[in-house]
Predicted model as a PDB file, atoms N, CA, C, CB and O in Angstrom, pLDDT in the B-factor column:
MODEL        1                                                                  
ATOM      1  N   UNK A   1      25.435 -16.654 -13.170  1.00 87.00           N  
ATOM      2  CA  UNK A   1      26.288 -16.479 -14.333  1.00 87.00           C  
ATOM      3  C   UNK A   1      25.476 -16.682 -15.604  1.00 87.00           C  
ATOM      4  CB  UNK A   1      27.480 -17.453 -14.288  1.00 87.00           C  
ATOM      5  O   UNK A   1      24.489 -17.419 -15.618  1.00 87.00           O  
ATOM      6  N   UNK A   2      25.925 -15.989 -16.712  1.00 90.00           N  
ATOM      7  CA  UNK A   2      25.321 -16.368 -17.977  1.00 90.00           C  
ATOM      8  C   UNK A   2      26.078 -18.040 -18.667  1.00 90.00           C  
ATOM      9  CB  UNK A   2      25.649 -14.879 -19.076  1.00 90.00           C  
ATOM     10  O   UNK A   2      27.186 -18.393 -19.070  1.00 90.00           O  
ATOM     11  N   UNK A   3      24.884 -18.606 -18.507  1.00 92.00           N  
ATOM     12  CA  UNK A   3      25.324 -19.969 -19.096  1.00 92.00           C  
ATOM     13  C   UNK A   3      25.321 -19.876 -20.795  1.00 92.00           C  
ATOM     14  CB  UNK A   3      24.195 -21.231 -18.533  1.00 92.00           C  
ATOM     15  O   UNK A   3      24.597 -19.343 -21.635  1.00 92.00           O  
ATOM     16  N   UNK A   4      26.747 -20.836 -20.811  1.00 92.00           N  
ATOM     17  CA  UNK A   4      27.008 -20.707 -22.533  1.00 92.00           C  
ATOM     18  C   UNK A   4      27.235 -22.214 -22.630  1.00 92.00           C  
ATOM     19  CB  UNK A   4      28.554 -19.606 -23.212  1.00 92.00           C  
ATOM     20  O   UNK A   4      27.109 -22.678 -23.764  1.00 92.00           O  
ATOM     21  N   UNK A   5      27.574 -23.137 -21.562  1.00 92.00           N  
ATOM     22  CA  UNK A   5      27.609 -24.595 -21.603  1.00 92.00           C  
ATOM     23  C   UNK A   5      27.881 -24.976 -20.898  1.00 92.00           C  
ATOM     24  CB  UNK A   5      28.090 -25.196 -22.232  1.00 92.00           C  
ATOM     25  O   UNK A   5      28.861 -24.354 -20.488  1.00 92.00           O  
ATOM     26  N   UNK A   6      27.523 -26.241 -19.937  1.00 93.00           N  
ATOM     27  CA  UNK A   6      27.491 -27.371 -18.867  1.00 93.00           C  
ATOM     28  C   UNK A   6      28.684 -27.929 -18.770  1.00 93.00           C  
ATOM     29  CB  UNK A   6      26.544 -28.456 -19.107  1.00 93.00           C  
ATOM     30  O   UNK A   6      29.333 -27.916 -17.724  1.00 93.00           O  
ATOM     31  N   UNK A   7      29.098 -28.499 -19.917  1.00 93.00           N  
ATOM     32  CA  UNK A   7      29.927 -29.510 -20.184  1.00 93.00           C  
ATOM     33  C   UNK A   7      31.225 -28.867 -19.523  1.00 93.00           C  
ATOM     34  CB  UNK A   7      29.985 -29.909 -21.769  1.00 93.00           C  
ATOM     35  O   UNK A   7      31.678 -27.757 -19.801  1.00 93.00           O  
ATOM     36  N   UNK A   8      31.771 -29.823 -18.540  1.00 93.00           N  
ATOM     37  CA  UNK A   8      33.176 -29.760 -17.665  1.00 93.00           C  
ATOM     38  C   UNK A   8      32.836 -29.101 -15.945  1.00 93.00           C  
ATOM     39  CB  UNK A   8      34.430 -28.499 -18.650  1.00 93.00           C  
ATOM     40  O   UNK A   8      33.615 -29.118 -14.991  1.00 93.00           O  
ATOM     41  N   UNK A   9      31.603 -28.626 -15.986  1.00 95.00           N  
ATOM     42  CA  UNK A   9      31.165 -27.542 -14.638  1.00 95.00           C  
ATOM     43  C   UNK A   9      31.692 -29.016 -13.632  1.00 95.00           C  
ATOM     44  CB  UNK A   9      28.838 -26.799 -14.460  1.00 95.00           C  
ATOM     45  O   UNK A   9      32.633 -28.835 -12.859  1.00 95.00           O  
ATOM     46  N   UNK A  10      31.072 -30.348 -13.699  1.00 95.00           N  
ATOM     47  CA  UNK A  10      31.228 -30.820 -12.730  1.00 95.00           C  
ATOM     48  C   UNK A  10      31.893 -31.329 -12.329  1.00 95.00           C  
ATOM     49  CB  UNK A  10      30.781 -31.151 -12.533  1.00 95.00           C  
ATOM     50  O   UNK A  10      31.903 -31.747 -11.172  1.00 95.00           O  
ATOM     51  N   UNK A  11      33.080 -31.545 -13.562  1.00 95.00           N  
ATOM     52  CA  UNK A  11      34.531 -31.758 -13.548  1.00 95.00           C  
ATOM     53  C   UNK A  11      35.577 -30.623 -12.653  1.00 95.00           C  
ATOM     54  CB  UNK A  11      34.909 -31.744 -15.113  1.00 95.00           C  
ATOM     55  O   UNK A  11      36.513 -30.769 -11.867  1.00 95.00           O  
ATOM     56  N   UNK A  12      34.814 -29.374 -13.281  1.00 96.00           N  
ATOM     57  CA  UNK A  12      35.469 -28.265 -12.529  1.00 96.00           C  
ATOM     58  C   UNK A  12      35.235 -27.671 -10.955  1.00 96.00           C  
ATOM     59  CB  UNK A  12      35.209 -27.253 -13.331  1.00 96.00           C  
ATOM     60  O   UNK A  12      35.860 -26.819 -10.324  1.00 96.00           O  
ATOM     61  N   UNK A  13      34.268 -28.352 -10.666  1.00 97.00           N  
ATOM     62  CA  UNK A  13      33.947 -28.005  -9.694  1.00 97.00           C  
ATOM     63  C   UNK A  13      34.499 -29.739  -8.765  1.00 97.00           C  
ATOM     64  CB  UNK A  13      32.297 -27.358  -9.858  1.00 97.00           C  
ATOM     65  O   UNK A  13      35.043 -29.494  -7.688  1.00 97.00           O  
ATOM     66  N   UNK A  14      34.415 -30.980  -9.032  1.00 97.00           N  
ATOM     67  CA  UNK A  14      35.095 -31.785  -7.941  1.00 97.00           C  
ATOM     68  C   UNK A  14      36.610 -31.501  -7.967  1.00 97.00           C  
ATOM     69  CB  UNK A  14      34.831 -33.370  -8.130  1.00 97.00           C  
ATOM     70  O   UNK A  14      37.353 -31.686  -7.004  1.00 97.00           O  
ATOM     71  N   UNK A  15      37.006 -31.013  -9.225  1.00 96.00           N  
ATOM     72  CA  UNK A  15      38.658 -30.689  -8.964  1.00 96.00           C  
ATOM     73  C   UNK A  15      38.787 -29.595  -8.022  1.00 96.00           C  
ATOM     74  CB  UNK A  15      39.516 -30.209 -10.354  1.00 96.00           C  
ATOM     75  O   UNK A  15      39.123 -30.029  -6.920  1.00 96.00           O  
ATOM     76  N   UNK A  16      38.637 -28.283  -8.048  1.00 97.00           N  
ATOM     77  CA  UNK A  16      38.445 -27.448  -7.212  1.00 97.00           C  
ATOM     78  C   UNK A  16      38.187 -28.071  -5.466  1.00 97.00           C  
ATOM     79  CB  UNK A  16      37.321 -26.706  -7.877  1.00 97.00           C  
ATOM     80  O   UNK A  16      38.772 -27.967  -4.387  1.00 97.00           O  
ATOM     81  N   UNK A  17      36.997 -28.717  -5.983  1.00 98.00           N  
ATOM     82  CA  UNK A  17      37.157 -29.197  -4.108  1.00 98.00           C  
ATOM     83  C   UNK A  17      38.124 -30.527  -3.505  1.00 98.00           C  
ATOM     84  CB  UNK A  17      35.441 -29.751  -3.515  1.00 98.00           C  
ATOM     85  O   UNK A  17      38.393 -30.762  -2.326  1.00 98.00           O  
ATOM     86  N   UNK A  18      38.432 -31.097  -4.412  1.00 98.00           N  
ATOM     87  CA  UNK A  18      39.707 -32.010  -4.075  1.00 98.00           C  
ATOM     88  C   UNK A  18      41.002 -31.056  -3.924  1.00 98.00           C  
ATOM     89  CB  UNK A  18      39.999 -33.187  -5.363  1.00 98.00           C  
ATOM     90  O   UNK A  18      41.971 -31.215  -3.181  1.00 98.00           O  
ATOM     91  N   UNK A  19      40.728 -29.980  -4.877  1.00 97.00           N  
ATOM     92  CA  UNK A  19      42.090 -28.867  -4.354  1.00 97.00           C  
ATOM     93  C   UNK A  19      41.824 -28.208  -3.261  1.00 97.00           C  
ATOM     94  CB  UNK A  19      42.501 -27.643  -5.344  1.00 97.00           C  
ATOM     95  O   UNK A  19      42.801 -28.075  -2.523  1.00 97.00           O  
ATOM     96  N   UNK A  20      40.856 -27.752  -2.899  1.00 96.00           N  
ATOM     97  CA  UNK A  20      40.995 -26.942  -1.734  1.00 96.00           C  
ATOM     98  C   UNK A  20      40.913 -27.851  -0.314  1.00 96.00           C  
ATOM     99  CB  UNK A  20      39.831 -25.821  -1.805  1.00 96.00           C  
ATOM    100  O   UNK A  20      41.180 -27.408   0.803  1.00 96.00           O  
ATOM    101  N   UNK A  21      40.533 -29.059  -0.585  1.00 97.00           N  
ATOM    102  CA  UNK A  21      40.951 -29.523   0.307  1.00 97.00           C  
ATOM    103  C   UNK A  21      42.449 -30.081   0.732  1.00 97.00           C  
ATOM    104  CB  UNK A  21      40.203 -30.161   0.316  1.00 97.00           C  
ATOM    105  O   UNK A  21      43.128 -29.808   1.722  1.00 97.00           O  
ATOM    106  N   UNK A  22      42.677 -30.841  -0.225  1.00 98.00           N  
ATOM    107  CA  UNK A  22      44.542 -30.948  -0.359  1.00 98.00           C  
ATOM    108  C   UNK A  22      45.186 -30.073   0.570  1.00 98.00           C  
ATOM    109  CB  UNK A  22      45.242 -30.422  -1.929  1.00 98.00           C  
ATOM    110  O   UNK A  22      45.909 -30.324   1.534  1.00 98.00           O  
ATOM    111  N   UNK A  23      44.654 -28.667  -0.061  1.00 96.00           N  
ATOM    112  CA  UNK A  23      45.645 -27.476   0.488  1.00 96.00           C  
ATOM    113  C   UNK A  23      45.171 -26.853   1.882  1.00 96.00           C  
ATOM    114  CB  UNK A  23      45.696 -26.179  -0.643  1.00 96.00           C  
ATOM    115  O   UNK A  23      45.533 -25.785   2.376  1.00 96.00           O  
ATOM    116  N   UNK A  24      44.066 -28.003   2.502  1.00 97.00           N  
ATOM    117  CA  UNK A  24      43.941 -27.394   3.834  1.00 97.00           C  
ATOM    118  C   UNK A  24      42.702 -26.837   4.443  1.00 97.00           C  
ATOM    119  CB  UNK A  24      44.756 -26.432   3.863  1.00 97.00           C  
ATOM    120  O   UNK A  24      42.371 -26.737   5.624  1.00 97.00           O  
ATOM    121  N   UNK A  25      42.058 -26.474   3.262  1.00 94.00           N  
ATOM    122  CA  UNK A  25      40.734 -25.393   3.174  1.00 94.00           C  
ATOM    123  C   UNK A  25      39.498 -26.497   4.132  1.00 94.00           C  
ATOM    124  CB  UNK A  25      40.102 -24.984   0.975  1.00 94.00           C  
ATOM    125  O   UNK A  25      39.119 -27.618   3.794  1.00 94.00           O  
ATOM    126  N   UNK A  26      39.171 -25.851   5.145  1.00 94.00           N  
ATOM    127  CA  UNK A  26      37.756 -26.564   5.639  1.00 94.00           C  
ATOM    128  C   UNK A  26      36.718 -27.078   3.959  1.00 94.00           C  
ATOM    129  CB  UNK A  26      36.669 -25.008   6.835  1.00 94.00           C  
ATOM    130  O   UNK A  26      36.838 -26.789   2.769  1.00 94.00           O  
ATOM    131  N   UNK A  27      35.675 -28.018   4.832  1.00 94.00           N  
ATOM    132  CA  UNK A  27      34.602 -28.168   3.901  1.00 94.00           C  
ATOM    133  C   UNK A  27      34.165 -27.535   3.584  1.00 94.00           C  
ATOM    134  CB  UNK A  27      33.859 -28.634   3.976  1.00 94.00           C  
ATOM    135  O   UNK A  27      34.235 -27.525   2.356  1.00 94.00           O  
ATOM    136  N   UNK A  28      33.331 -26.435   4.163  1.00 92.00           N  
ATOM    137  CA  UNK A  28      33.200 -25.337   3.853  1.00 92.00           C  
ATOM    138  C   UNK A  28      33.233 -24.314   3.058  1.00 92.00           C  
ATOM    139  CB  UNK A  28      33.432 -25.200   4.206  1.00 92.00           C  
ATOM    140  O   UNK A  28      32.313 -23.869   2.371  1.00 92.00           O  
ATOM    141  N   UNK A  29      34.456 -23.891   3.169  1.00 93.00           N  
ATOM    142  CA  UNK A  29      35.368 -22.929   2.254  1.00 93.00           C  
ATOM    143  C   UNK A  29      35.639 -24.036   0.773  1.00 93.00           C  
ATOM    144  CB  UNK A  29      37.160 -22.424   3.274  1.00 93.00           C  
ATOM    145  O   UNK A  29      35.306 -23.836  -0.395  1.00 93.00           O  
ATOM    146  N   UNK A  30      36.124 -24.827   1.184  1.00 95.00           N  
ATOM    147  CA  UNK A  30      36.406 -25.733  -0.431  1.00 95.00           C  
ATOM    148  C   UNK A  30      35.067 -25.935  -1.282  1.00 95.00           C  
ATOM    149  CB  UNK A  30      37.030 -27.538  -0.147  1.00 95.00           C  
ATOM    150  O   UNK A  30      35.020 -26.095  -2.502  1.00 95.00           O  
ATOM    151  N   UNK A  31      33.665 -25.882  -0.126  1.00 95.00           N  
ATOM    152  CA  UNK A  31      32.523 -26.505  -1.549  1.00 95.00           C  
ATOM    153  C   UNK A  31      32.289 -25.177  -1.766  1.00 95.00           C  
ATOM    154  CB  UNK A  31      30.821 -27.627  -1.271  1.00 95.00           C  
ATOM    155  O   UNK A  31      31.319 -25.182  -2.524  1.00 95.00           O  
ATOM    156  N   UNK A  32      32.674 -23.756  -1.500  1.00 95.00           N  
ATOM    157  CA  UNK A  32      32.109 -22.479  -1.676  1.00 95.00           C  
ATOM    158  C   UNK A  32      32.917 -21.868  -3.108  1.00 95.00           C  
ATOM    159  CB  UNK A  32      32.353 -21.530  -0.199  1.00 95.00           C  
ATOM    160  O   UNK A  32      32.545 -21.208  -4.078  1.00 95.00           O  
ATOM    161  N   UNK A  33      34.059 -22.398  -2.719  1.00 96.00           N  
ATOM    162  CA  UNK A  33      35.240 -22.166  -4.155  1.00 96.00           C  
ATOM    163  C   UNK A  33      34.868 -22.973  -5.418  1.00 96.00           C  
ATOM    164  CB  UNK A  33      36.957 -22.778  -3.784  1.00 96.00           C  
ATOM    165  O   UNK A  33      34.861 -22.548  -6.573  1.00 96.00           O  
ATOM    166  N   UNK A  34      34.528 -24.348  -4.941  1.00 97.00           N  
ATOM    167  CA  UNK A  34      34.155 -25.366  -5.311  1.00 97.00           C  
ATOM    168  C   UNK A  34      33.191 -24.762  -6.681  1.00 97.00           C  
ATOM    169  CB  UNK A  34      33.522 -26.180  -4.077  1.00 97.00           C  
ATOM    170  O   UNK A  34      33.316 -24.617  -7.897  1.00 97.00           O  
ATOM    171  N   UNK A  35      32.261 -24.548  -5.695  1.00 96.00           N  
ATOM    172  CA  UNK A  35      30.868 -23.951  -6.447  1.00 96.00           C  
ATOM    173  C   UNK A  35      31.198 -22.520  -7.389  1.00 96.00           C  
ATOM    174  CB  UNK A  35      29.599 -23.477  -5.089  1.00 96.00           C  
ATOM    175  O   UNK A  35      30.566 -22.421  -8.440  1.00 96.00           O  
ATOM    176  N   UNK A  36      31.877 -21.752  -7.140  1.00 96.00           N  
ATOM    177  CA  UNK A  36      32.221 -20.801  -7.815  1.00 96.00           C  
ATOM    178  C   UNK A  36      33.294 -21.237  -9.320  1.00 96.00           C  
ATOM    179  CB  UNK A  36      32.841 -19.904  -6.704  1.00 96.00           C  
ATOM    180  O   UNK A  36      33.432 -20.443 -10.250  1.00 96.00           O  
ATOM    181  N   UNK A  37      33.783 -22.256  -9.296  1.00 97.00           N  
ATOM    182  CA  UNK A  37      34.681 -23.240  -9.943  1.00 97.00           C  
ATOM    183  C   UNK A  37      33.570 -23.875 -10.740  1.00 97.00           C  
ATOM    184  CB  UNK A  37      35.575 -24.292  -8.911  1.00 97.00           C  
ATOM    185  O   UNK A  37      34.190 -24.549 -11.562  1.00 97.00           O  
ATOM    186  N   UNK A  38      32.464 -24.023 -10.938  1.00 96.00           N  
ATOM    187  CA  UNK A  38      31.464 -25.015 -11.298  1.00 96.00           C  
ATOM    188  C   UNK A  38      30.656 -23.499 -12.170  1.00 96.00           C  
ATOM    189  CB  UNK A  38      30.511 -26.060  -9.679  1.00 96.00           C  
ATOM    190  O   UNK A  38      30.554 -23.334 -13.386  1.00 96.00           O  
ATOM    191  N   UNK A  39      30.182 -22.577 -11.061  1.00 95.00           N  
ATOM    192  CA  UNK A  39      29.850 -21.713 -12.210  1.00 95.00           C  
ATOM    193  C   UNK A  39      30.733 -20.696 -13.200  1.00 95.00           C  
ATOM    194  CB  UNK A  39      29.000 -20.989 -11.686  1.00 95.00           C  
ATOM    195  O   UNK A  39      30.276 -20.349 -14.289  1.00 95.00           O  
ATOM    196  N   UNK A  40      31.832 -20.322 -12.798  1.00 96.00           N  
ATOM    197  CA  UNK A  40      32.790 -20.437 -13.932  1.00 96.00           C  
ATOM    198  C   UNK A  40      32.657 -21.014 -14.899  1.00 96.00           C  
ATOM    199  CB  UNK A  40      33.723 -20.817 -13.723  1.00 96.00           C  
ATOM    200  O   UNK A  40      32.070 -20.448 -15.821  1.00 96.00           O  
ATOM    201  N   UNK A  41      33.161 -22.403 -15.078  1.00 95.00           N  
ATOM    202  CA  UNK A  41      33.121 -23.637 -16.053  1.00 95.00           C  
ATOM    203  C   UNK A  41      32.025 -23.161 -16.924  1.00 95.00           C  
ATOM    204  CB  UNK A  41      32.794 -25.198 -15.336  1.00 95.00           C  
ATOM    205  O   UNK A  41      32.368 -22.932 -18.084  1.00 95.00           O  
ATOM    206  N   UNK A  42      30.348 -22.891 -16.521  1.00 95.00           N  
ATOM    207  CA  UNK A  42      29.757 -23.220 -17.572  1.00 95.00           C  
ATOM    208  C   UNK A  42      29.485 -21.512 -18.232  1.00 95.00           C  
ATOM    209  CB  UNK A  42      28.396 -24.268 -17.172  1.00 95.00           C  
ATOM    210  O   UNK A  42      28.325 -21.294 -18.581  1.00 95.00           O  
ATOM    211  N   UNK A  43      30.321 -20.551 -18.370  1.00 93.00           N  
ATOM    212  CA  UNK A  43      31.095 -19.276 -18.905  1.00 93.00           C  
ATOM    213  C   UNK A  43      31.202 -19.079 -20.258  1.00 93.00           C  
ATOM    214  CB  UNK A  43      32.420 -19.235 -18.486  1.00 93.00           C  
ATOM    215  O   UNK A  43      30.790 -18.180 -20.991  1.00 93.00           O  
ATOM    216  N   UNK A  44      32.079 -20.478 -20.536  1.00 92.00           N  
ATOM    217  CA  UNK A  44      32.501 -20.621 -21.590  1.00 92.00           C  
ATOM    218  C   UNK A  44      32.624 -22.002 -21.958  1.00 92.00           C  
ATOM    219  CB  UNK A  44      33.492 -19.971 -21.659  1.00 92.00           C  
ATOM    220  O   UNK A  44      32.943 -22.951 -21.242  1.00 92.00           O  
ATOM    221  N   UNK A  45      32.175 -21.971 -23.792  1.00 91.00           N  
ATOM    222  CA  UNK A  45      32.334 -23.366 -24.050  1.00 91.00           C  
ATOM    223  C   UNK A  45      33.223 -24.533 -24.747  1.00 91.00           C  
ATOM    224  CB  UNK A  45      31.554 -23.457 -24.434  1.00 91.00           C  
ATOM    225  O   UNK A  45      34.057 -24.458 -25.649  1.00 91.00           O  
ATOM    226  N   UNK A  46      32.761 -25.598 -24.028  1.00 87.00           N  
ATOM    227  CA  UNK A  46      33.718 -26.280 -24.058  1.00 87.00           C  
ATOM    228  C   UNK A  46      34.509 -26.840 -22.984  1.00 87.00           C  
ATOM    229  CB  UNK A  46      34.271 -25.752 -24.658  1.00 87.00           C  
ATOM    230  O   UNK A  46      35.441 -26.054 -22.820  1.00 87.00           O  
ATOM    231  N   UNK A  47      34.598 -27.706 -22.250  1.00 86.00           N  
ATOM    232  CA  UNK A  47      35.423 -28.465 -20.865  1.00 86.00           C  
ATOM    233  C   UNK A  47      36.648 -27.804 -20.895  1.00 86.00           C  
ATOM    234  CB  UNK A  47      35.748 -30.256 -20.922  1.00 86.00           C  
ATOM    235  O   UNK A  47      36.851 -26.806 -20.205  1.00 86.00           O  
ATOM    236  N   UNK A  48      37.301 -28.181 -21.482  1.00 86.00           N  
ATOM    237  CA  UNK A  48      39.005 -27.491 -21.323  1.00 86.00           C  
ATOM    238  C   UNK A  48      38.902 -26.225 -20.982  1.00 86.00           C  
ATOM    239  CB  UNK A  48      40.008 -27.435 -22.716  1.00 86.00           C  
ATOM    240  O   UNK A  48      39.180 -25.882 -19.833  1.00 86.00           O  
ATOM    241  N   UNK A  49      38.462 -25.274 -21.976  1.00 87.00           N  
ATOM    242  CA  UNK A  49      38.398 -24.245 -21.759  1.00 87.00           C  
ATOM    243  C   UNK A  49      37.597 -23.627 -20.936  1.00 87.00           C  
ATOM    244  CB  UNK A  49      38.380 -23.923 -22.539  1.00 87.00           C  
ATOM    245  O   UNK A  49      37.901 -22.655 -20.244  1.00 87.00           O  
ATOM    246  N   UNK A  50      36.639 -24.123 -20.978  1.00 86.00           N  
ATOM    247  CA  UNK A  50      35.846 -23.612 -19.648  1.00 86.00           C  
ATOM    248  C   UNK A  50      36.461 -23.911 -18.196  1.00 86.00           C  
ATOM    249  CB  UNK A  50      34.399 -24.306 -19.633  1.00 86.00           C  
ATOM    250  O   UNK A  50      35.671 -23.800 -17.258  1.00 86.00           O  
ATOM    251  N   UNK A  51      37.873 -24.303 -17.888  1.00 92.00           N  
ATOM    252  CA  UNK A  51      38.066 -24.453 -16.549  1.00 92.00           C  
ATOM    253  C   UNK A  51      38.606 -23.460 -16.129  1.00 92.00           C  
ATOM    254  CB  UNK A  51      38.694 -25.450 -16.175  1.00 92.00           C  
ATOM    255  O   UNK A  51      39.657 -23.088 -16.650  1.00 92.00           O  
ATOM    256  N   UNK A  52      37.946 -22.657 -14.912  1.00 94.00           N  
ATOM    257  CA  UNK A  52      38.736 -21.664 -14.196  1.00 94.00           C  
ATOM    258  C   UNK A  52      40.188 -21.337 -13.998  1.00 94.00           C  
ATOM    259  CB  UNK A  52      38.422 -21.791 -13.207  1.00 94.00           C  
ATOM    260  O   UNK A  52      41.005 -22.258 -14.003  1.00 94.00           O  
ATOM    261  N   UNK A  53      40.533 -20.210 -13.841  1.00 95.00           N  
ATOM    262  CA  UNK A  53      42.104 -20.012 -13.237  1.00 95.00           C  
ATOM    263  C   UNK A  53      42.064 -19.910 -11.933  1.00 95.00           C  
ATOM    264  CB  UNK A  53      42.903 -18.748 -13.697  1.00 95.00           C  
ATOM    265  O   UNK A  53      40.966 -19.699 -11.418  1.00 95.00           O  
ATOM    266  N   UNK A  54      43.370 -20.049 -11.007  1.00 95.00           N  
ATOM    267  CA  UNK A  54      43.221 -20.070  -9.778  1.00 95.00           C  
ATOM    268  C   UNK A  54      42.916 -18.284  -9.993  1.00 95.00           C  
ATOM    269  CB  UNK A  54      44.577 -20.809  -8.805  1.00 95.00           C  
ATOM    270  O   UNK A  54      41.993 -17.767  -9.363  1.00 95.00           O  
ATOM    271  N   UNK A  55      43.580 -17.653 -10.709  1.00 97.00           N  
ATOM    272  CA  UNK A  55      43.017 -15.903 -10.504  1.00 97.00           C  
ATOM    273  C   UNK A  55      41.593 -15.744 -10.550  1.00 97.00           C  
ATOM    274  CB  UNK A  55      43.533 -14.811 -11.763  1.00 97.00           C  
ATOM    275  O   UNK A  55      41.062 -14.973  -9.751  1.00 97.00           O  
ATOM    276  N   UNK A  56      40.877 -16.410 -11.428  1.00 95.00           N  
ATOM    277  CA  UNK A  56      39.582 -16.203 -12.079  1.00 95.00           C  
ATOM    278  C   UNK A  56      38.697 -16.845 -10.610  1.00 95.00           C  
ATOM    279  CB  UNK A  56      39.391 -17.182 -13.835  1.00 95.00           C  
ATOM    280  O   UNK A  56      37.588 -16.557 -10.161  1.00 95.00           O  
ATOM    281  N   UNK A  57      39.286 -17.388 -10.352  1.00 95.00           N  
ATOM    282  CA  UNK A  57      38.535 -17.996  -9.079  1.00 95.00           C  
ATOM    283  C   UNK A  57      38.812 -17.219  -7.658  1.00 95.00           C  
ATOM    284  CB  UNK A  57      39.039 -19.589  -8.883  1.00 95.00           C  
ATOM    285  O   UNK A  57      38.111 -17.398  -6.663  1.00 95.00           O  
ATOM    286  N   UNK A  58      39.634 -16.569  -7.696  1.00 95.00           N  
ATOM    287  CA  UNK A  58      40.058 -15.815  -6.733  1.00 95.00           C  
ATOM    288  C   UNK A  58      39.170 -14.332  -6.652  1.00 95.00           C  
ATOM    289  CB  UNK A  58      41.575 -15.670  -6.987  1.00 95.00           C  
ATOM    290  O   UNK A  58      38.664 -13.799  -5.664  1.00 95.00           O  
ATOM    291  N   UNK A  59      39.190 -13.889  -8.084  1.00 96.00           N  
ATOM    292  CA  UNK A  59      38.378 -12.631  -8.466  1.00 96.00           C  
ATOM    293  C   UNK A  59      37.245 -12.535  -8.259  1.00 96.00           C  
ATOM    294  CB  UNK A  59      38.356 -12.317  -9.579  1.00 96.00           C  
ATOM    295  O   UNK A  59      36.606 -11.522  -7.977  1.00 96.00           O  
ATOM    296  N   UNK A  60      36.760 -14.011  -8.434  1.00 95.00           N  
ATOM    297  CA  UNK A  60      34.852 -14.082  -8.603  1.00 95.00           C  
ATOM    298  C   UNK A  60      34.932 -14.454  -6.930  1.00 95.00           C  
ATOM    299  CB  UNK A  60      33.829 -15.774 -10.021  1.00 95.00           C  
ATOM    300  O   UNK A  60      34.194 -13.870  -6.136  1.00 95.00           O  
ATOM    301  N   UNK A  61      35.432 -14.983  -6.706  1.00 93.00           N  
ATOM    302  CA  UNK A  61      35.150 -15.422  -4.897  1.00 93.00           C  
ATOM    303  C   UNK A  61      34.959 -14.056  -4.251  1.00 93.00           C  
ATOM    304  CB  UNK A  61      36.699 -16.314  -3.944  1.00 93.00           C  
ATOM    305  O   UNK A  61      33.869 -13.698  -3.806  1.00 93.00           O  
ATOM    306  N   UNK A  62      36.384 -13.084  -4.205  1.00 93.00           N  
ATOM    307  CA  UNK A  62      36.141 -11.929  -3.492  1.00 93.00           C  
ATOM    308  C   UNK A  62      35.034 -11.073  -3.795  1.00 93.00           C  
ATOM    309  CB  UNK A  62      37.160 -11.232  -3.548  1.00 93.00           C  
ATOM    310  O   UNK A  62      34.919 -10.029  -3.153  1.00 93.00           O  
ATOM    311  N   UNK A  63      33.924 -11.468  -4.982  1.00 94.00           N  
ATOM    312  CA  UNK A  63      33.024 -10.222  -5.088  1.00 94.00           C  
ATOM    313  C   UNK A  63      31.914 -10.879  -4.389  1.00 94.00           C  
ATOM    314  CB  UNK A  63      32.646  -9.595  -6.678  1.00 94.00           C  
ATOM    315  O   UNK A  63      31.027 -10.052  -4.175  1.00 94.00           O  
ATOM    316  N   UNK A  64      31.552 -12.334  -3.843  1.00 91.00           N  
ATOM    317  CA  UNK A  64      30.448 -12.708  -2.968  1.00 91.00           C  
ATOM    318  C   UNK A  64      30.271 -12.193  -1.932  1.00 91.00           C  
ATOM    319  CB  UNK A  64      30.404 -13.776  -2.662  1.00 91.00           C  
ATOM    320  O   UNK A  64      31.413 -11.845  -1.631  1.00 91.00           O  
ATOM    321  N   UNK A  65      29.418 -11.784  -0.882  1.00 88.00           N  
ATOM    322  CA  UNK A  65      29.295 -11.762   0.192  1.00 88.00           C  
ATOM    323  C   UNK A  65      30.164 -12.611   1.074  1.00 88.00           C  
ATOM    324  CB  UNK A  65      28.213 -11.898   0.276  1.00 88.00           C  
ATOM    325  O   UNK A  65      30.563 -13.645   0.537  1.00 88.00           O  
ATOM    326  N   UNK A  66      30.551 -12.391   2.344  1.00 84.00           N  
ATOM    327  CA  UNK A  66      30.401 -12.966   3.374  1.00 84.00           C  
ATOM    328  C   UNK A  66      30.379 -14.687   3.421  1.00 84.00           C  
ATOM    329  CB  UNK A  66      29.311 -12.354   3.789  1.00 84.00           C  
ATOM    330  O   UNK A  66      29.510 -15.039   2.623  1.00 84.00           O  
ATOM    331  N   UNK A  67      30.793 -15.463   3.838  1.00 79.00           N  
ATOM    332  CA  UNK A  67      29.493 -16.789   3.962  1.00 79.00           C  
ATOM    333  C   UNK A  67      28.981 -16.478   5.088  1.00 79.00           C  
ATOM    334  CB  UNK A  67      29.924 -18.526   4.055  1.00 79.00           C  
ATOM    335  O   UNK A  67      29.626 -15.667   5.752  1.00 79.00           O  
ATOM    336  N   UNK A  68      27.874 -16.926   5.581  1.00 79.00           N  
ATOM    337  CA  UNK A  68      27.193 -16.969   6.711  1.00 79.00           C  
ATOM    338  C   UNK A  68      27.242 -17.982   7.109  1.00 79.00           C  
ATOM    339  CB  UNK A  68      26.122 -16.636   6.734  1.00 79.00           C  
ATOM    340  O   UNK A  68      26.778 -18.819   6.335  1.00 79.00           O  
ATOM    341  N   UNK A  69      27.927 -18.673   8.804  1.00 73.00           N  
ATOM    342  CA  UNK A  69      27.786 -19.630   9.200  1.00 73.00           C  
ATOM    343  C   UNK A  69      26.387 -20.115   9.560  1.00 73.00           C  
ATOM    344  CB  UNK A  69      28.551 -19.618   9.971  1.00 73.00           C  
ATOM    345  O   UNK A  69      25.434 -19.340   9.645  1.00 73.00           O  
ATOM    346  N   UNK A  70      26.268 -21.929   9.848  1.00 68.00           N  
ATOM    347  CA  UNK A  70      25.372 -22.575   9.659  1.00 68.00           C  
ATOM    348  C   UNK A  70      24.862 -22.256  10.921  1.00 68.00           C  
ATOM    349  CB  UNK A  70      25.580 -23.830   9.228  1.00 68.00           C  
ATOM    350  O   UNK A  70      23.788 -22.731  11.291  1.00 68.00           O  
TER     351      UNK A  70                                                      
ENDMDL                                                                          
END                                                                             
């Protein structure tokens, strides 16, 4: 991603994986969203605003590859 600022990525990214786990999601799958939630965040600046939507996170997830199991 083009970085425009840090500030909130790692906020945005442990919320994300405390959510996807909540809702069920293996480890896995939650640190992969997780991480996509983290580079989001640093998008745009500013913490607040830099936090993903569940759409925005949904959009950028489906354009990755695959994961490849371990």
């Amino acid at each position: 991603v083009g970085v425009v600022d840090t500030v909130g990525a790692g906020d945005a990214f442990v919320g994300v994986l405390a959510a996807g786990l909540d809702e069920g999601r293996n480890l896995p799958t939650a640190l992969r969203r997780a991480s996509v939630a983290g580079a989001l965040a640093c998008t745009t600046a500013g913490a607040q605003a830099g936090l993903p939507t569940r759409a925005a996170l949904d959009a950028r997830e489906a354009e990755l590859a695959p994961a490849r199991p371990f």
